[in-house]
MIMAR-652138 format. One record per residue: x, y, z of N, C-alpha, C in turn. Coordinates in steps of 0.05 Angstrom, whole numbers, plus 5000, padded with zeros to 4 digits. Layout:
    nc1    nc2    nc3   cac1   cac2   cac3    cc1    cc2    cc3
      X      Y      Z      X      Y      Z      X      Y      Z
...
END
This chain:
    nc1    nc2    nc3   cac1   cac2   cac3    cc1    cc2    cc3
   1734   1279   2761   1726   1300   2779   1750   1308   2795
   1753   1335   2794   1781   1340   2813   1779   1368   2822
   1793   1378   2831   1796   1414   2843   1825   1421   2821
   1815   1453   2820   1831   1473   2805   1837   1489   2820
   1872   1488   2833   1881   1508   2843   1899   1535   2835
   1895   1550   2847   1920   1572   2839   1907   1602   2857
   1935   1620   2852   1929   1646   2865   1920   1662   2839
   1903   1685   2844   1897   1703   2836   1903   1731   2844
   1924   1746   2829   1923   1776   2834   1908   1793   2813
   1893   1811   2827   1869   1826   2815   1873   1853   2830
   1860   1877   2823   1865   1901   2830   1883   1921   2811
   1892   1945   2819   1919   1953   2804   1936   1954   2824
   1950   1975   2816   1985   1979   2826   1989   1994   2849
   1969   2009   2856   1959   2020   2885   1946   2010   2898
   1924   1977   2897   1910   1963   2917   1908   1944   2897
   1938   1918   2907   1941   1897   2892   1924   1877   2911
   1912   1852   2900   1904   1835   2912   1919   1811   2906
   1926   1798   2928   1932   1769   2922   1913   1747   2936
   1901   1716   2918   1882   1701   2934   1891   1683   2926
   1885   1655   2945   1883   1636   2938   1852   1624   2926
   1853   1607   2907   1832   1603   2892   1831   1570   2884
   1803   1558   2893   1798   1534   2896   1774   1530   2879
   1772   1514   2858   1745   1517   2849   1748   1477   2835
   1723   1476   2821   1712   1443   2819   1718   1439   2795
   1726   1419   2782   1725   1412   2749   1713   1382   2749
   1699   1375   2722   1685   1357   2717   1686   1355   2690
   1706   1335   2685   1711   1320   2652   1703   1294   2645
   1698   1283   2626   1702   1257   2614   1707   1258   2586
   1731   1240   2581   1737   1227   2565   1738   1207   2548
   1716   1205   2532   1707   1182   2515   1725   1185   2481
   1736   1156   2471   1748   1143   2450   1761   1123   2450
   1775   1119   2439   1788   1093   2426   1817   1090   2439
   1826   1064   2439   1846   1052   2446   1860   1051   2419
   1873   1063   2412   1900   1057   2388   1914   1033   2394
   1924   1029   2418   1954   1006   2416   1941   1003   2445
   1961   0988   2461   1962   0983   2484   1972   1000   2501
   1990   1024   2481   1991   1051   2509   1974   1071   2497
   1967   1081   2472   1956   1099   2453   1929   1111   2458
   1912   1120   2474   1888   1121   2473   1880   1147   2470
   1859   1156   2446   1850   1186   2434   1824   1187   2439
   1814   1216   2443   1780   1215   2440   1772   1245   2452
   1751   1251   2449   1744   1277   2460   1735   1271   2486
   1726   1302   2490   1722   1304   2516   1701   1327   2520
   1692   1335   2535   1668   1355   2550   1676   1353   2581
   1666   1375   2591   1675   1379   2614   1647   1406   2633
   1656   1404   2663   1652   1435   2667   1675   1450   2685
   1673   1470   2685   1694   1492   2703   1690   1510   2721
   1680   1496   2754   1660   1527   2758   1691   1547   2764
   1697   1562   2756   1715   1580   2763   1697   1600   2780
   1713   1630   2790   1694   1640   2814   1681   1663   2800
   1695   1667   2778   1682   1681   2757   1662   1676   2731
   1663   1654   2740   1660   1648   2709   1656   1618   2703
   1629   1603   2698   1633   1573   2691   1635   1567   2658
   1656   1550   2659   1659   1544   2625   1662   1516   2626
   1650   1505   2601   1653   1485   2589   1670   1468   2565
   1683   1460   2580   1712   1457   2554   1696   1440   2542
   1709   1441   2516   1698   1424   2490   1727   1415   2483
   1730   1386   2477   1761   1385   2462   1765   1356   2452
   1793   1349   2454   1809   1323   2439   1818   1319   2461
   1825   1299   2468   1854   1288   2492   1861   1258   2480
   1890   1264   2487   1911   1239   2485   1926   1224   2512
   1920   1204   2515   1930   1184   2533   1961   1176   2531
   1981   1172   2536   2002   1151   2534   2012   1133   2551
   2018   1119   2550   2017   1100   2575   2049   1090   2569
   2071   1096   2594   2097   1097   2590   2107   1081   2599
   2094   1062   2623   2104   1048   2629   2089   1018   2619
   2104   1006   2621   2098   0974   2597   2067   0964   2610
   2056   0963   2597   2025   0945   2597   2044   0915   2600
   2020   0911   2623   2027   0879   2645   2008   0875   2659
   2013   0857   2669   1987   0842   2690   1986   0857   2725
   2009   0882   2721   2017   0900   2745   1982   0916   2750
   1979   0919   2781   1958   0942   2781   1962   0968   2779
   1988   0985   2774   1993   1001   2771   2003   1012   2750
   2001   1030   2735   2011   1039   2714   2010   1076   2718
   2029   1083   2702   2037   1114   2688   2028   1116   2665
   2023   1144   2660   2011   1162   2643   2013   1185   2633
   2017   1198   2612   2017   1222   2606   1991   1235   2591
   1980   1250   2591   1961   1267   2582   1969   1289   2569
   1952   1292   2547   1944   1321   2534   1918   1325   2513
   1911   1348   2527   1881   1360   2520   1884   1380   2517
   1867   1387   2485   1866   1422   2488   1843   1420   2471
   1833   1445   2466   1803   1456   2455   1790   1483   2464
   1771   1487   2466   1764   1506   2476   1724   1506   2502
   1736   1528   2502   1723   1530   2542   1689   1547   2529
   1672   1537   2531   1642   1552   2518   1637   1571   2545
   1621   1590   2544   1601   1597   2563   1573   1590   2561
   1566   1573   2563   1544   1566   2552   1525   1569   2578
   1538   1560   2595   1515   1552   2618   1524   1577   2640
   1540   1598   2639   1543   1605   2650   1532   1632   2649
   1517   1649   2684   1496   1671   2682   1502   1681   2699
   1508   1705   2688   1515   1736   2713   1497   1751   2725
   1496   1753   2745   1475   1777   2770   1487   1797   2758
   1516   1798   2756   1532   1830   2753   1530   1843   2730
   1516   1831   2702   1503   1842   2680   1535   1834   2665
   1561   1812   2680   1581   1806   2658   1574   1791   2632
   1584   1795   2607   1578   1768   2594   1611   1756   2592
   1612   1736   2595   1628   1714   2590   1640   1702   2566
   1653   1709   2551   1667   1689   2522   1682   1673   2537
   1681   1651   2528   1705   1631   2530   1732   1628   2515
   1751   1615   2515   1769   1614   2500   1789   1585   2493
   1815   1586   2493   1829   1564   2483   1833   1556   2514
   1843   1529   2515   1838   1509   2540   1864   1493   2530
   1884   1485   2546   1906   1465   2541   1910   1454   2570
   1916   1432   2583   1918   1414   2598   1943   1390   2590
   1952   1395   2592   1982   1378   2592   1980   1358   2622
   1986   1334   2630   1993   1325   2654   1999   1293   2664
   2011   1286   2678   2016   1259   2685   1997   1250   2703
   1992   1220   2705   1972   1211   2721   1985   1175   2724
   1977   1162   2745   1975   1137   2758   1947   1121   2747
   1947   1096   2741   1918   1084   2739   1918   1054   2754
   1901   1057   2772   1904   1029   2792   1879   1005   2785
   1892   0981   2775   1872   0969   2759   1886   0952   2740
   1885   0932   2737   1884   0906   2714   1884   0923   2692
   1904   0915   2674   1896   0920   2650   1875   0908   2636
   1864   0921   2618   1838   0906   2609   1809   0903   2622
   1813   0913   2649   1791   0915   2670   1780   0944   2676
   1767   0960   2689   1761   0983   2698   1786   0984   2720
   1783   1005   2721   1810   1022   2738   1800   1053   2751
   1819   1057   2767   1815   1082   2784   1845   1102   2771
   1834   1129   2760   1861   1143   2765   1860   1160   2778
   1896   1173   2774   1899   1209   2798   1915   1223   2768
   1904   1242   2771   1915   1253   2744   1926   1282   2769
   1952   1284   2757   1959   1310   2756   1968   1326   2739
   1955   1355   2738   1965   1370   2700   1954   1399   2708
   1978   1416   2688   1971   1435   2692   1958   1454   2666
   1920   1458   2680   1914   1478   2664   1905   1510   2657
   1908   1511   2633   1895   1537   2627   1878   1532   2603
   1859   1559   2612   1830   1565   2605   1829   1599   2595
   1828   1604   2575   1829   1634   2564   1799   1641   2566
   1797   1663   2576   1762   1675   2579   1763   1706   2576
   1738   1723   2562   1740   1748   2556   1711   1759   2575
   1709   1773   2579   1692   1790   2597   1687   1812   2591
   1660   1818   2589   1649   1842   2573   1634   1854   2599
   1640   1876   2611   1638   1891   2636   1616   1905   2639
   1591   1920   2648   1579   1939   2638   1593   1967   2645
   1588   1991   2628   1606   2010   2633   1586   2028   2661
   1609   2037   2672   1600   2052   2708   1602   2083   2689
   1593   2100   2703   1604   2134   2701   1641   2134   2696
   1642   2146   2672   1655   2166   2668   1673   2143   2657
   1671   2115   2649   1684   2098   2647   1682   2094   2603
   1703   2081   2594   1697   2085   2563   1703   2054   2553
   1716   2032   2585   1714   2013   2572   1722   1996   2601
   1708   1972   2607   1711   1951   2621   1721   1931   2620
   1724   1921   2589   1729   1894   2593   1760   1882   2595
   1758   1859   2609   1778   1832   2619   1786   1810   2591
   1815   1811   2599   1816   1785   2584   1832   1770   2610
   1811   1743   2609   1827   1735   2644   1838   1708   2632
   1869   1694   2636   1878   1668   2639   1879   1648   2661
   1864   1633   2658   1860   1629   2690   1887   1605   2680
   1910   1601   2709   1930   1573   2702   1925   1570   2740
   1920   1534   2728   1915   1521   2742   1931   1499   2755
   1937   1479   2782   1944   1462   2785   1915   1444   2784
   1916   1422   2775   1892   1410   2764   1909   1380   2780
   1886   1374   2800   1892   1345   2816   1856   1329   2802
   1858   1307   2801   1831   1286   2784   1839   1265   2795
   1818   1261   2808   1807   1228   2806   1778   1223   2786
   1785   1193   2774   1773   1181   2763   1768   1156   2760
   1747   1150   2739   1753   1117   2726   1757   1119   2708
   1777   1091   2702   1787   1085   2672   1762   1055   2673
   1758   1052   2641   1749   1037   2631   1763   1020   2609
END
């Protein structure tokens, strides 16, 4: 569970907007241990973005770089990609939502015995591709968005 940050500019070229943008993410990662740093498996997730909630669907890979020991601390690298559903997500504004490709690259800490449950902090940065089908206003011949949302992505969790 962690927050997804970043700015957003929206508008055009005569009334630009710039925001800052805070929203919730909710993953887990279930599979297998390969080796003692190696660990693979999918994942599900949610995204409430402010536009838009998606549900990543995917793979992720663990590496663990620094030497497995009887230390409570250890390093990590991450990578996840797949793709973001709209499944659960419902517009007042008559938008519909596609989802798209999802990649998450990032490093993380895990505090914990090896071999025991553990706490981590993951940091990684992602993106989430989404399409947006607009309804059309007067005098208009086409609405739709293709939005990238890129993220700084902070997580806490448990390791198992």
């Amino acid at each position: 569970m962690g927050g997804l940050f970043g700015r957003v500019v929206s508008g055009n070229n005569l009334n630009e907007v710039v925001e800052n943008r805070t929203n919730l993410s909710v993953q887990t990662l279930n599979g297998v241990r390969l080796s003692k740093r190696v660990a693979v498996g999918g994942l599900v997730g949610l995204d409430w973005y402010t536009g838009a909630l998606l549900t990543p669907v995917g793979v992720g890979a663990r590496y663990q770089f620094t030497r497995p020991s009887d230390q409570n601390l250890s390093a990590f690298v991450s990578a996840d990609a797949g793709y973001g559903f709209s499944w659960f997500d419902k517009s007042s504004t008559g938008y519909i939502v596609r989802g798209g490709l999802m990649l998450n690259p990032g490093v993380g800490i895990r505090l914990g015995k090896p071999g025991r449950g553990g706490f981590t902090v993951t940091f990684s940065y992602k993106r989430q591709e989404a399409q947006v089908e607009k309804p059309l206003r007067w005098g208009e011949i086409k609405r739709d968005e293709t939005r990238i949302y890129n993220r700084l992505s902070i997580r806490v969790g448990v390791s198992l």
